[in-house]
FIRODO-147031 format. One record per residue: x, y, z of N, C-alpha, C, O in turn. Coordinates in steps of 0.001 Angstrom, whole numbers, plus 524288, in hexadecimal, padded with zeros to 5 digits. Atoms other than C-alpha are relative to their C-alpha. Layout:
<dotis>
XYZXYZXYZXYZ...
</dotis>
This chain:
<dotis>
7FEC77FAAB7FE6AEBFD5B27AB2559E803F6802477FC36807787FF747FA867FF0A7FEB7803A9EC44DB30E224C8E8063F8033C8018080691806C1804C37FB057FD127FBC7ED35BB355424FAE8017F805077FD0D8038E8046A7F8BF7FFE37FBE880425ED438B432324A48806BE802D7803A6807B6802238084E7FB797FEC67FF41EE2E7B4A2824AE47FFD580373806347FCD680336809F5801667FBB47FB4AEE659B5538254917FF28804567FCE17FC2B8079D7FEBC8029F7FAF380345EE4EBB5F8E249837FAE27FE837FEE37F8318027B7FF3F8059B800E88016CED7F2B5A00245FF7FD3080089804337F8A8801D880340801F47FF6A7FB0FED44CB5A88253DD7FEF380581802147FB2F807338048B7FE1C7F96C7FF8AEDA75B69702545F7FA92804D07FBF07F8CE809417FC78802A37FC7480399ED1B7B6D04248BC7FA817FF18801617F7558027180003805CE8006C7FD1BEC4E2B67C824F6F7FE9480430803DD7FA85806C0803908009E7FD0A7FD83EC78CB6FA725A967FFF1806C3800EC7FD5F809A7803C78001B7FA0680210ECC93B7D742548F7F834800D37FCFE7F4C7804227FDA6803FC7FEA580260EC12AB7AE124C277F95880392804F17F66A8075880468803BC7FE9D7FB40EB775B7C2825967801EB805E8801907FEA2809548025F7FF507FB8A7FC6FEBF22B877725EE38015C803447FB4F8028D807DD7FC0F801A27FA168055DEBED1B8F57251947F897801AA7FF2C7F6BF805EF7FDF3804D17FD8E7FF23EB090B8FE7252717FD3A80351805627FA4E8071C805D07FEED7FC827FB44EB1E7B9280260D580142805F67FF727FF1580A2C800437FC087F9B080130EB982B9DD025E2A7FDA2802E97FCE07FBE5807217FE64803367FD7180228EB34DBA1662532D7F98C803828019A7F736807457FFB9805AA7FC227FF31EA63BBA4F425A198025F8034A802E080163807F1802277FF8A7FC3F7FA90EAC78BAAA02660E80000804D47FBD67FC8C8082D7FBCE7FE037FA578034BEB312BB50825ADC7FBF5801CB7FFBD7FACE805EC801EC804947FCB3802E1EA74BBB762254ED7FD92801A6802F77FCA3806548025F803E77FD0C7FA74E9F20BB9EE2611B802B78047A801038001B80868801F57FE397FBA07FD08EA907BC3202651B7FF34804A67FC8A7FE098092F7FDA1800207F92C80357EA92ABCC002594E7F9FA800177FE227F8C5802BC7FA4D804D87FE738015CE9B25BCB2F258647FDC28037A802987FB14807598019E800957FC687F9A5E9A1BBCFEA26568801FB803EB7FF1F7FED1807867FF777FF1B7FC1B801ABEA18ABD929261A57FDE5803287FE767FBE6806E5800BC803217FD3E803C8E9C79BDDA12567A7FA1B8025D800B87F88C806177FE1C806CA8007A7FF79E8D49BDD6825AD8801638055B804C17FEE88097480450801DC7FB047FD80E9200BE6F42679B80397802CF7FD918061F8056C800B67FC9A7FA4E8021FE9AABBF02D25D567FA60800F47FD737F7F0804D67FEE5804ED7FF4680242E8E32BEEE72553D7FBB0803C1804AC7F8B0806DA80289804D17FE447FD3EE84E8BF42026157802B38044D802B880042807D1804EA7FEB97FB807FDCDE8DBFBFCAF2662180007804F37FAAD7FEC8809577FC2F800A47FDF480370E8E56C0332257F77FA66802EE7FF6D7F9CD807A87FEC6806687FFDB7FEEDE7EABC02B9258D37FF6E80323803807FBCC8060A8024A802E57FCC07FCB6E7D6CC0A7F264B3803F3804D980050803A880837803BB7FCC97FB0580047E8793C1445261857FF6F803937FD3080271807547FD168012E7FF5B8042AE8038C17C7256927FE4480485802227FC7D803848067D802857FD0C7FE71E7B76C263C258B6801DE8012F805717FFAB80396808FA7FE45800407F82CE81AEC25DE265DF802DD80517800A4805FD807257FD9E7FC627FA5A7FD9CE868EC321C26D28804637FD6A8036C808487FFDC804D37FB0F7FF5C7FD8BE8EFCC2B3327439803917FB107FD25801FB7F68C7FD9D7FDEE80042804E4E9947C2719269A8805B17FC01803F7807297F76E804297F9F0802097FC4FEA5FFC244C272E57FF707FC00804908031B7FA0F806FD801308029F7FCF6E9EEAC1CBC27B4B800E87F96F7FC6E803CC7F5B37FD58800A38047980419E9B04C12C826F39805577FDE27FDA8806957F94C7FCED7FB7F8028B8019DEA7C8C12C026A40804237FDC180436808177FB65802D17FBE7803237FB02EAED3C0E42278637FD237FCC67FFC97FFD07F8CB7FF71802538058F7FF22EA41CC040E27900802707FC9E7FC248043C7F8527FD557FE5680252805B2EA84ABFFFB26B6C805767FD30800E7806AB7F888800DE7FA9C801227FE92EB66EC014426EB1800617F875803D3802837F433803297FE9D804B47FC9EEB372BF87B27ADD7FD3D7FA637FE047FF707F6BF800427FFAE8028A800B4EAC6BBEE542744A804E67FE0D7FB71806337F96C7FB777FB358015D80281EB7ABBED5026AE7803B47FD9C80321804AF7F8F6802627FB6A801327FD74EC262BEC682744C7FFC17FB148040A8038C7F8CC805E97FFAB805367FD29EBAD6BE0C127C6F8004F7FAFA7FCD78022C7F6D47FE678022C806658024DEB5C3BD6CD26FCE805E38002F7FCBB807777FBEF7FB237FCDA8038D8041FEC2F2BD96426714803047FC4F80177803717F8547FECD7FCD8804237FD67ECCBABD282271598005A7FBC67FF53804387F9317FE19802448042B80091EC3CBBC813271617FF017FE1E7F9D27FFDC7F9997F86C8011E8014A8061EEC0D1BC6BD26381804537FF1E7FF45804F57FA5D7FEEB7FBD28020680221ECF9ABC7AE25FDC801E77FB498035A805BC7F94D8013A7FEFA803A37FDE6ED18BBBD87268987FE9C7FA1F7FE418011D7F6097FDD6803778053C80227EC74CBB407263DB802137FEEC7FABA803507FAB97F8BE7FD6B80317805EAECC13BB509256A2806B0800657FF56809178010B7FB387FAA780166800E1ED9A9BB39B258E37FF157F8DB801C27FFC67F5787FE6A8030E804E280035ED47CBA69025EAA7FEA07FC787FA4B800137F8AD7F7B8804438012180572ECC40BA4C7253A2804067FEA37FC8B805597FA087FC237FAB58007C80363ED765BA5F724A94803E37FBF180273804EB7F8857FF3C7FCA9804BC7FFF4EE146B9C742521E7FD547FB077FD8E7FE4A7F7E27FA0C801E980716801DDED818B91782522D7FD157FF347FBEB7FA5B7FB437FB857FF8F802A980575ED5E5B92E7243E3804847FEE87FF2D805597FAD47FCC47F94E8020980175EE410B91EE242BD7FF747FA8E801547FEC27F7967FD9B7FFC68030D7FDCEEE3EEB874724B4F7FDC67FBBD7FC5C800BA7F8517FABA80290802A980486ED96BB8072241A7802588002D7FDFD805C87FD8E800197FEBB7FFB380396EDF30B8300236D6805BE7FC5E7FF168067E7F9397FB877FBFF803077FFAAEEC8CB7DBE23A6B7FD857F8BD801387FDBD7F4CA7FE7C802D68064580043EE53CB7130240437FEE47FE3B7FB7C801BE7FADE7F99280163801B1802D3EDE54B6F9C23630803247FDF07FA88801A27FA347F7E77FC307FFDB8036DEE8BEB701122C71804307FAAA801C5806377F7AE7FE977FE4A804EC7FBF7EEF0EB65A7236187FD767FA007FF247FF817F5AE7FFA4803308059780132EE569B5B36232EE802A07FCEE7FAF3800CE7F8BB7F979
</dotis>
């Protein structure tokens, strides 16, 4: 049995929860992006103008929270790596 440190142990596990993290982010600003994208699309020609841009507004104001959240995440536990890893 192979006895690996506690930073070597640290950098196995950041390593899992940086890809973790990493999708959640990306899902979120895709999501994003895809309903700013369709709301753009059907606003196109549109008479009603103020409507499109509060929808807009409101998907903004629900995915960025979440997004800056995920990648503040995202960002510790590369830190976190990075220091581990440097630890070995």
């Amino acid at each position: 049995m192979a006895d690996y440190t506690v930073h070597e142990e640290k950098v196995y596990l950041n390593s899992s929860t940086i890809t973790k993290q990493q999708a959640l982010y990306d899902s979120l600003v895709s999501r994003r992006d895809e309903l700013l994208d369709l709301l753009d699309l059907f606003s196109k020609d549109s008479q009603r103008t103020e409507f499109h841009e509060s929808q807009r507004k409101n998907v903004i104001n629900d995915f960025n929270p979440e997004i800056k959240e995920a990648k503040r995440l995202l960002m510790n536990s590369k830190r976190r790596f990075e220091y581990n890893f440097n630890r070995c």
